[in-house]
C-alpha positions in Angstrom: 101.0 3.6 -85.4 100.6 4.2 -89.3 99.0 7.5 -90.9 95.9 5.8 -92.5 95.2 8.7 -94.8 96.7 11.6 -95.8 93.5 13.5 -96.7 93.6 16.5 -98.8 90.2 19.2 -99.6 89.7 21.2 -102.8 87.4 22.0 -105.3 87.4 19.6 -108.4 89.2 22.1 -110.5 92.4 22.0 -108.0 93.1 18.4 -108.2 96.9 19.1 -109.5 97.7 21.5 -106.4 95.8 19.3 -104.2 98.0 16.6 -105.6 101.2 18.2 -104.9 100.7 19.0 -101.5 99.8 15.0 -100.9 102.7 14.3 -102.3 105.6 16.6 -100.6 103.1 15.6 -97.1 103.6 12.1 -98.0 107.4 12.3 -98.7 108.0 14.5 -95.5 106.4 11.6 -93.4 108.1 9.1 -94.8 111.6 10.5 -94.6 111.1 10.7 -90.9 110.0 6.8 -91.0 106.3 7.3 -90.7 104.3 5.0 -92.6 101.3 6.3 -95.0 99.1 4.1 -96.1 96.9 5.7 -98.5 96.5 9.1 -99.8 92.6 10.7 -100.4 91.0 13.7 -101.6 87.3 14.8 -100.8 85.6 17.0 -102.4 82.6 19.5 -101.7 79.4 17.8 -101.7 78.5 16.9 -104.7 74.7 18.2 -104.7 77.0 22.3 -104.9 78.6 21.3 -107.9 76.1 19.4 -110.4 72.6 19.9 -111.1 71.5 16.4 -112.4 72.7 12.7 -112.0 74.2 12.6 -115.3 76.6 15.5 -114.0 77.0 13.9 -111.1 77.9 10.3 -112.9 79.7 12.5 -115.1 81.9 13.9 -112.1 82.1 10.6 -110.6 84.0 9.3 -113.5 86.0 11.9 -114.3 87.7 11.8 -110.5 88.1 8.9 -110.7 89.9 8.5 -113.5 92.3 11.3 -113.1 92.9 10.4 -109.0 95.4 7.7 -109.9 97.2 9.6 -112.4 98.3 12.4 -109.9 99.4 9.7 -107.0 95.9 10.1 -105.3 94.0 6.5 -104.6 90.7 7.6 -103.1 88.1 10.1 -103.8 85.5 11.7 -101.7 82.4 13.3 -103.7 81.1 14.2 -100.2 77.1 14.0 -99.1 73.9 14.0 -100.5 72.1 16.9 -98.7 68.5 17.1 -97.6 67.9 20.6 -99.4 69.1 18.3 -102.5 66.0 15.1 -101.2 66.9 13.5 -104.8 70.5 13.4 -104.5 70.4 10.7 -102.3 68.8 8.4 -104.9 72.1 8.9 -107.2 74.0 7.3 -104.4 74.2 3.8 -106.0 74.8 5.1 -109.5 78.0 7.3 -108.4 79.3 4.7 -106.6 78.7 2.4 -109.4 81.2 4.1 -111.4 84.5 3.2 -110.4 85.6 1.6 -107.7 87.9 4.4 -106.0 84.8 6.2 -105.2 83.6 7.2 -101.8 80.1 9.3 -101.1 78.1 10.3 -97.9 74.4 11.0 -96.7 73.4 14.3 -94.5 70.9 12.6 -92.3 71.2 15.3 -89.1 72.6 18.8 -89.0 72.0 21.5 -87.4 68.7 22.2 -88.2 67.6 18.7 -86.5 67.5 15.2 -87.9 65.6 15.1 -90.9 63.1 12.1 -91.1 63.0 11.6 -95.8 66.9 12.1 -95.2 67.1 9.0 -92.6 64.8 7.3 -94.6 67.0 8.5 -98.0 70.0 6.9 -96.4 68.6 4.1 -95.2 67.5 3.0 -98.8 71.0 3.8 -100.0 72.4 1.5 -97.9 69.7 -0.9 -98.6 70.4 -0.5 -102.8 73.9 -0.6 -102.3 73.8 -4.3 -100.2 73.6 -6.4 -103.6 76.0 -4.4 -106.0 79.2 -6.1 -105.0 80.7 -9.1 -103.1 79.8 -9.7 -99.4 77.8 -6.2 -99.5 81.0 -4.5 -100.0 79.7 -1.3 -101.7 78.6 -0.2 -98.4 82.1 0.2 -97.2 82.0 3.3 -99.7 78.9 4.9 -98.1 78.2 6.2 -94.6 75.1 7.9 -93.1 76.5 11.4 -91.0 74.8 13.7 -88.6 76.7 16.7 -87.1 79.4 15.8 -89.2 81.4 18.9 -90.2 83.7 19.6 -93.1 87.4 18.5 -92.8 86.9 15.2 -91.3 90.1 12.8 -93.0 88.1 10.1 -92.4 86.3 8.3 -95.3 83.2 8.0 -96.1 82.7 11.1 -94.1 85.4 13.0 -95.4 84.2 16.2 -97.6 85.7 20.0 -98.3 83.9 23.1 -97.1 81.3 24.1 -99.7 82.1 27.4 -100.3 86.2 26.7 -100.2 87.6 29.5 -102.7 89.7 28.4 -105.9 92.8 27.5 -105.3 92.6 26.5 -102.0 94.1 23.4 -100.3 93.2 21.8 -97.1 95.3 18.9 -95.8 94.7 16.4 -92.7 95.9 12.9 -91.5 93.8 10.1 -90.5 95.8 8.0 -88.1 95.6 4.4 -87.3 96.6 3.9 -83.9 94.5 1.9 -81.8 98.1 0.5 -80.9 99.0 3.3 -79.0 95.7 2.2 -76.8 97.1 -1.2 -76.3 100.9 -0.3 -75.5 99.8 2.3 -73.2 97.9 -0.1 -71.3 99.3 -3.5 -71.4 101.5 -2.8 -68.3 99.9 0.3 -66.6 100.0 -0.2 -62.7 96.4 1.8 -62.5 94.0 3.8 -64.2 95.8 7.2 -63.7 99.0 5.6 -64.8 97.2 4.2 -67.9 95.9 7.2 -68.8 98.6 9.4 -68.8 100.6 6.5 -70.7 98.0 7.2 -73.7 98.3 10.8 -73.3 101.9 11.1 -73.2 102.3 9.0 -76.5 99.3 11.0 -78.1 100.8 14.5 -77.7 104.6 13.2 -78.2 103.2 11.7 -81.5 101.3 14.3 -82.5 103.9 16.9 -82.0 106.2 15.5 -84.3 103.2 14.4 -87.0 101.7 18.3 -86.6 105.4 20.1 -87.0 105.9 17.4 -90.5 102.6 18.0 -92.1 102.7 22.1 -91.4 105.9 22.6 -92.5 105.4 20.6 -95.7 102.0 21.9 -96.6 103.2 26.0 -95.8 105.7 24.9 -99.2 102.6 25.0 -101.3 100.6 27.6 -99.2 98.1 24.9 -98.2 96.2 24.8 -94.7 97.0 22.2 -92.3 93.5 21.4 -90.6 94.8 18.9 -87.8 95.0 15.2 -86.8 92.1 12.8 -86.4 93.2 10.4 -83.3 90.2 8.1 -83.9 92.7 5.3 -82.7 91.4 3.4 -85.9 92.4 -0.1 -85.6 93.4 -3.0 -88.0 92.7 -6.9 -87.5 95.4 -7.7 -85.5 95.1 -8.2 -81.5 98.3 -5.6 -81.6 96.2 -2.9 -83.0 93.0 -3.4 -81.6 90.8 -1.1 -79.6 88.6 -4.2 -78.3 92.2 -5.4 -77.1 93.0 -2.2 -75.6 90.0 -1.9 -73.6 90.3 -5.9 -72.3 93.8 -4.7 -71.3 92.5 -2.0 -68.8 90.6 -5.2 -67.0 87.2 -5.7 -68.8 86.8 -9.5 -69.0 85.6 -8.8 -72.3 84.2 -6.5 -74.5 80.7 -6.8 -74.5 80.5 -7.2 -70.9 79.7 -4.7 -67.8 82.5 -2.4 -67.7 83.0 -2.0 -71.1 80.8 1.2 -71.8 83.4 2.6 -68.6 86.9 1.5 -70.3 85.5 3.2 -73.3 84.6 6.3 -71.6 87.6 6.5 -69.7 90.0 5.6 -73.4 87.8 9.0 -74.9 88.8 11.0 -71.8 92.7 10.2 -72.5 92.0 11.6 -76.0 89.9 14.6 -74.8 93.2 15.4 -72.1 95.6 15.2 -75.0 97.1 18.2 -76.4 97.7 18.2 -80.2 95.9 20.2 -83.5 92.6 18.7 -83.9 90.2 17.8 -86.7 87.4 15.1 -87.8 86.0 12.7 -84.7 89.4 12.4 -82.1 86.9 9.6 -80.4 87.1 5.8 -80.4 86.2 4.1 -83.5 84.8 0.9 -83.2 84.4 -0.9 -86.4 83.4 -4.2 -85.8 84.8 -6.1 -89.2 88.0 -4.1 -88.8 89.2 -5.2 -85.3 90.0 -8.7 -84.8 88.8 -8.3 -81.0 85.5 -6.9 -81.5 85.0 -9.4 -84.5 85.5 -11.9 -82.1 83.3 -10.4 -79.1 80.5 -10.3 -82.0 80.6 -14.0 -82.8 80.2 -15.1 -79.6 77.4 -12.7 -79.3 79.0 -10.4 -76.2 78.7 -7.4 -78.6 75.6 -6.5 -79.9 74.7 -3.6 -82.0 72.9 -1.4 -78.9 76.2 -2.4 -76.8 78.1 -0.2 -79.8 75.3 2.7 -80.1 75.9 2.5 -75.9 79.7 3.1 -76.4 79.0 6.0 -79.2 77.3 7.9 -76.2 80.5 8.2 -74.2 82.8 8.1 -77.2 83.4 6.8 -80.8 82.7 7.6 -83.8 78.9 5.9 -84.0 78.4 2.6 -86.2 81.2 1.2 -88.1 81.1 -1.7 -90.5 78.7 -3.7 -88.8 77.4 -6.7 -91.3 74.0 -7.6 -91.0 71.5 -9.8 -92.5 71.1 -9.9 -95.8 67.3 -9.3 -95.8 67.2 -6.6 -93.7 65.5 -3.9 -95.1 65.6 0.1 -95.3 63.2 0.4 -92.5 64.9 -1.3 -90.2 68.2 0.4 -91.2 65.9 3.8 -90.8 64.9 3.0 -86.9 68.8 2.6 -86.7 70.0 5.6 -88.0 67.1 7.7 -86.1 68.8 6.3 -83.2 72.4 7.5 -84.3 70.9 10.8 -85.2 69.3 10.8 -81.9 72.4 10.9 -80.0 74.5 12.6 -82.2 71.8 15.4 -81.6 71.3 15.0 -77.7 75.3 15.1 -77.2 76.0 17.6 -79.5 78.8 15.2 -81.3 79.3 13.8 -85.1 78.4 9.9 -85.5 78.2 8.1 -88.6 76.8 4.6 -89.6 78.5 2.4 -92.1 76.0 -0.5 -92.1 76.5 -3.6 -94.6 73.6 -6.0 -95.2 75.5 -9.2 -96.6 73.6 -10.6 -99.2 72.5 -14.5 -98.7 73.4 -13.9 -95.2 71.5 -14.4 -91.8 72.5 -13.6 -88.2 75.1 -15.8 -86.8 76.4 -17.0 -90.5 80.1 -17.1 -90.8 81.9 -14.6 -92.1 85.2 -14.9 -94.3 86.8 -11.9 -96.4 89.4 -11.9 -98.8 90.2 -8.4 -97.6 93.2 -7.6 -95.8 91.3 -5.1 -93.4 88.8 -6.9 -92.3 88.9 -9.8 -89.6 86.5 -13.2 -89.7 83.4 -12.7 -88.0 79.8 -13.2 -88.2 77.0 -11.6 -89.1 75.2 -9.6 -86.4 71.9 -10.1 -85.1 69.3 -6.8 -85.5 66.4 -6.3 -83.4 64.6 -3.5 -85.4 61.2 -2.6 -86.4 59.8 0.2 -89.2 59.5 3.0 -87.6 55.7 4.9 -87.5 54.1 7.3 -86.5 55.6 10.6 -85.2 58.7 9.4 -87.1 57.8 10.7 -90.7 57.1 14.2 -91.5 59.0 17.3 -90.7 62.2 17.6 -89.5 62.6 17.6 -85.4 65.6 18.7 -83.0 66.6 17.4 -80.1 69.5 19.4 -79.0 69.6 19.8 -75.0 67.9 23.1 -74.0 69.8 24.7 -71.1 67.4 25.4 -67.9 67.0 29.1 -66.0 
């Protein structure tokens, strides 16, 4: 298990307190041997503190400039928000800035999903395709719905809008889809499996909790909790497609797959340990070498991964898709990550990447240490029409009398 991210939240203006408390976080986990891989900051969202997109590219720059210099390498600017609709066109510019740069799209809250913000992040997603190498500028933008403040993850990370001056917020972002496959390589059944995960979830994250706290309390900064999203990297030791195989699924793709995930998001749910951001599996397809793998041979599809996102996850993670697909067809995608995250009353995110000169089935290589060899995905998706554009619509579950 490595610590991903050590995420901290403030207002611009606090970027040398924020700073510090990375830093004494950073240096408390590694004295007690825990490896941190990156350290982040995100920010409000961006459409609270500008007014136009030269601010905005303005305050793009100027983070990222100054991250690096106070020990911080990523930068959240947070999401574009539908009472903002034009906000979501500045997207591509922001993230045209510098490459340290992260930003988000509101697509679903809780007023409902609304329909220009789908379609406003699907064509964000469609502009950023051909700005860098193998579609990569999509790695720095995800559509959210139901996505609250204080998530460590990025691209979803952001700070609470109206956080007061001064104030620090601090989370970890934990890579340990190991856990998953140590706890059940050699488990004698599902009960033992299960509490094998648990066990190593709430010993872990114990000790992680008591670190960060104590170090954080030295700067009077909050500690906000631990997102267990049991991210993988591309390697079969630290794979969640790995894990689940190991609990007897031939492989993933195949029937039984949607019930190993669902029974992997239960251990998490049973686990005792501070809380914040998704705590659900996170299945990013270029990032696991297992689930790259079930993609190529065509096992995995994208509806197999919305499937899973109903009984766990995180929604749509790097997924590479064709290189002409288009923003309506990413739009009748995200309606259907909306969708759910609305019916289930859970956050979800897409990180989609059109790769440019690419078709489904093409071979994929990255010179990326994160990401695993695939191939590009096949879509089946259509423009949406009809009752799909206009005002914004909810589909929360109504409880019956």
């Amino acid at each position: 298990m490595r610590v991903r991210s050590v995420t901290v939240f403030s207002r611009p203006g606090d970027l040398k307190a924020a700073a510090k408390v990375a830093a004494t976080v950073r240096l408390a986990l590694e004295a007690a041997e825990e490896t941190v891989q990156t350290v982040r900051w995100a920010l409000p969202p961006f459409p609270r503190l500008v007014e136009t997109e030269a601010e905005a590219r303005a305050l793009a720059r100027r983070v990222a400039a100054a991250a690096p210099e106070h020990g911080i390498d990523y930068v959240s600017l947070g999401p574009a928000l539908p009472e903002r609709p034009e906000t979501y066109r500045w997207v591509p510019g922001l993230l045209a800035e510098a490459a340290n740069v992260f930003c988000s799209g509101v697509m679903a809250d809780d007023e409902g999903i609304e329909p220009q913000a789908v379609q406003a992040c699907a064509e964000a997603v469609a502009a950023l395709a051909p700005l860098e190498a193998n579609g990569f500028a999509n790695l720095r933008f995800a559509a959210l719905a139901s996505v609250p403040a204080g998530t460590p993850f990025f691209p979803a990370a952001y700070a609470p809008p109206l956080l007061p001056r001064g104030q620090v917020l601090v989370a970890l972002a934990l890579e340990a889809a190991d856990l998953a496959v140590q706890a059940f390589g050699g488990a004698a059944d599902a009960p033992a499996a299960r509490a094998a995960l648990v066990g190593q979830l709430e010993g872990r994250g114990r000790r992680l909790a008591a670190l960060v706290s104590a170090a954080a309390k030295t700067h009077g900064a909050h500690f906000l909790g631990l997102d267990f999203s049991l991210a993988p990297f591309p390697d079969e030791a630290v794979s969640l497609g790995a894990a689940l195989e190991r609990l007897g699924v031939p492989a993933v793709g195949t029937h039984g797959s949607l019930a190993a995930a669902a029974f992997l998001a239960d251990a998490l749910d049973r686990a005792a340990f501070p809380r914040t951001g998704f705590n659900g599996l996170m299945l990013p397809v270029l990032e696991d070498s297992v689930l790259a793998a079930r993609a190529a041979e065509g096992l995995l599809t994208l509806k197999d991964l919305l499937a899973y996102s109903a009984v766990c996850g995180t929604g749509l993670d790097t997924v590479p898709l064709p290189g002409d697909t288009t923003a309506a067809q990413i739009a009748a995608v995200l309606w259907d990550v909306a969708a759910l995250s609305r019916r289930l009353r859970k956050p979800l995110t897409a990180r989609l990447m059109p790769v440019p000169g690419k078709q489904a089935g093409d071979a994929l290589t990255f010179d990326f240490p994160y990401f695993a060899r695939g191939r590009v995905m096949a879509l089946q998706a259509a423009p949406l029409g009809g009752v799909w554009q206009g005002k914004a619509v909810d589909l929360r579950p109504r409880l019956q009398a």
